[in-house]
Rosetta silent file (secondary structure, phi, psi, omega in degrees, C-alpha in Angstrom):
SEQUENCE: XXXXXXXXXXXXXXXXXXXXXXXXXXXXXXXXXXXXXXXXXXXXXXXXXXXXXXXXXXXXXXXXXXXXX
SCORE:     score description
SCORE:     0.000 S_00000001
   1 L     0.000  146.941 -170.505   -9.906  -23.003  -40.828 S_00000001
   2 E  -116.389  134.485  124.994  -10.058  -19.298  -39.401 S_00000001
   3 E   -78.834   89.002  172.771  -13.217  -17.656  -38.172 S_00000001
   4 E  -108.331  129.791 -178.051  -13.653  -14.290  -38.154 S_00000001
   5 E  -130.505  172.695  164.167  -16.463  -12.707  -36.816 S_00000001
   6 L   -46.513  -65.931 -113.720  -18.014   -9.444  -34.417 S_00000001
   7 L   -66.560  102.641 -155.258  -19.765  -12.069  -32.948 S_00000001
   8 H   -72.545  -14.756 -156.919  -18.296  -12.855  -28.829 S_00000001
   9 H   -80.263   -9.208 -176.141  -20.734  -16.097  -28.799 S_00000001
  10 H   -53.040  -62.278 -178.119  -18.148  -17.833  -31.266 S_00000001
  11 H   -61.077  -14.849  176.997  -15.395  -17.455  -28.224 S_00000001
  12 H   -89.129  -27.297  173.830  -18.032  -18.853  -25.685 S_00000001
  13 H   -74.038  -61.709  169.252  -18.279  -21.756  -27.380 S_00000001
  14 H   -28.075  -97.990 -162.845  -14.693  -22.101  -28.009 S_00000001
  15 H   -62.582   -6.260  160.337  -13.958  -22.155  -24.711 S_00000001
  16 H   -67.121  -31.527 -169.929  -17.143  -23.894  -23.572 S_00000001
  17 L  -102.842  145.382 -169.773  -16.439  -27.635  -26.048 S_00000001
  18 L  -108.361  -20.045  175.866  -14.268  -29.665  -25.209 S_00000001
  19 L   -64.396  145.677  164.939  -13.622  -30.436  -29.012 S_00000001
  20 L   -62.207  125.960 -170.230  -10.626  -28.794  -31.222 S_00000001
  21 L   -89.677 -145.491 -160.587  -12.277  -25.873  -32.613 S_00000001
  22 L  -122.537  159.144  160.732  -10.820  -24.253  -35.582 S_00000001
  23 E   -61.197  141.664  165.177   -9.037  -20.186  -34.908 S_00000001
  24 E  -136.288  142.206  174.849  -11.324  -17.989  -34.463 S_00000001
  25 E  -136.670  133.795  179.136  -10.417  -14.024  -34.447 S_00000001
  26 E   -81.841  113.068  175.684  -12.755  -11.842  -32.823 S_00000001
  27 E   -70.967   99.919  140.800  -12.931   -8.120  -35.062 S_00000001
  28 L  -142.836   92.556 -176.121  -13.069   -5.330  -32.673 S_00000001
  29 L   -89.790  -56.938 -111.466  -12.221   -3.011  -34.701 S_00000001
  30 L    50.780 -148.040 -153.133  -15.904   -1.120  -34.916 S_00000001
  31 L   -93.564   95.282  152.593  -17.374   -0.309  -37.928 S_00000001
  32 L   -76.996  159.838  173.922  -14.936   -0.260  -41.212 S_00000001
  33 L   -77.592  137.654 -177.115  -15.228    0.307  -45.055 S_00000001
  34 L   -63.509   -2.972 -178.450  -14.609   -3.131  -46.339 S_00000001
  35 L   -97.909   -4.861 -176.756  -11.464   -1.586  -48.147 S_00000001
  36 H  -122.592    3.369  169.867   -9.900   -0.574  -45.081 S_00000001
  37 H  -100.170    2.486  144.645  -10.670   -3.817  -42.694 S_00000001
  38 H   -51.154  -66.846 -159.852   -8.757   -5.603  -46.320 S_00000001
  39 H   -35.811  -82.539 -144.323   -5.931   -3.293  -45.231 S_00000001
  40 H   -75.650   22.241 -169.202   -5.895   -3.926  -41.808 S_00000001
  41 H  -109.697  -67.131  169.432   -6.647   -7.751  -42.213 S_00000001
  42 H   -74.209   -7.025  148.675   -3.489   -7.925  -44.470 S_00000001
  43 L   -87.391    0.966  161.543   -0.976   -5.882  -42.456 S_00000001
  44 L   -63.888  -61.263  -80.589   -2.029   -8.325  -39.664 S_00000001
  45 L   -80.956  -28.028 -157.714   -2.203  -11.340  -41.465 S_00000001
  46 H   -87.286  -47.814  160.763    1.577  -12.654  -40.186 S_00000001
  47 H   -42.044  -71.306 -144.750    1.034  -11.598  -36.497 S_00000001
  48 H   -70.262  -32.368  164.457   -2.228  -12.550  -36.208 S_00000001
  49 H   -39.284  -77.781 -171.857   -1.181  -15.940  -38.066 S_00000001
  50 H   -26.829  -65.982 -171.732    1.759  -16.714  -35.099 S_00000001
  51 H   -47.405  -74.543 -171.032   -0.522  -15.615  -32.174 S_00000001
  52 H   -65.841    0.658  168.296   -3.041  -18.492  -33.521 S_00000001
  53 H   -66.846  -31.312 -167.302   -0.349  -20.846  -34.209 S_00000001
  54 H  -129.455   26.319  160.409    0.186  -20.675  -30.038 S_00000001
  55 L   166.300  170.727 -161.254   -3.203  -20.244  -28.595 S_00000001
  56 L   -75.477   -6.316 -169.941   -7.166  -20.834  -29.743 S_00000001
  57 E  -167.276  152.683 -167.102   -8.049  -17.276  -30.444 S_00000001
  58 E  -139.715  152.146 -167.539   -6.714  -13.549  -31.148 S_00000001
  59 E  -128.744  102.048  160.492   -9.190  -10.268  -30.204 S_00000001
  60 E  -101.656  112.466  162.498   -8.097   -8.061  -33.311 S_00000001
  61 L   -75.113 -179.544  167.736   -8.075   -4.478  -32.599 S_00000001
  62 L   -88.997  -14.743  149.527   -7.700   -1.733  -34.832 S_00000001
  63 L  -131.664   16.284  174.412   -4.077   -1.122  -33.163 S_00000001
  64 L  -155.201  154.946  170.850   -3.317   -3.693  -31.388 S_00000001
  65 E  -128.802  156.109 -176.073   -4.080   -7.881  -31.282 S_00000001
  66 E  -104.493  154.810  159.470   -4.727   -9.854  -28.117 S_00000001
  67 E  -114.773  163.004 -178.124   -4.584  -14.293  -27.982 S_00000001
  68 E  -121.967  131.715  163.191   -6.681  -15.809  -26.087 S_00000001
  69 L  -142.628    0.000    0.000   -5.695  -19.415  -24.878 S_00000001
């Protein structure tokens, strides 16, 4: 399961529980038209897969993505 939200309290938690969470990707992007955070969701989608294949979380920018581990 993937979470993506704005929201930073997701990632405090993550890293707070000791349990396996699920991916979580943090958007900070700002504020998009829902047609153009599709776009940018699906020219990530392959990166932003890998990066959570090898750590618990990815901070998606609007040019660039970060993991978190």
């Amino acid at each position: 399961m993937v979470i993506m939200t704005k929201d930073g309290d997701y990632l405090d938690q993550l890293f707070l529980s000791g349990t396996p969470p699920p991916w979580i990707v943090q958007l900070r992007c700002g504020n998009l038209r829902a047609s153009a955070l599709r776009t940018l969701l699906e020219r990530c989608w392959p990166d932003m897969l890998a990066l959570l294949l090898e750590s618990r979380a990815v901070l998606l920018y609007a040019d660039q993505m970060e993991a978190l581990t």
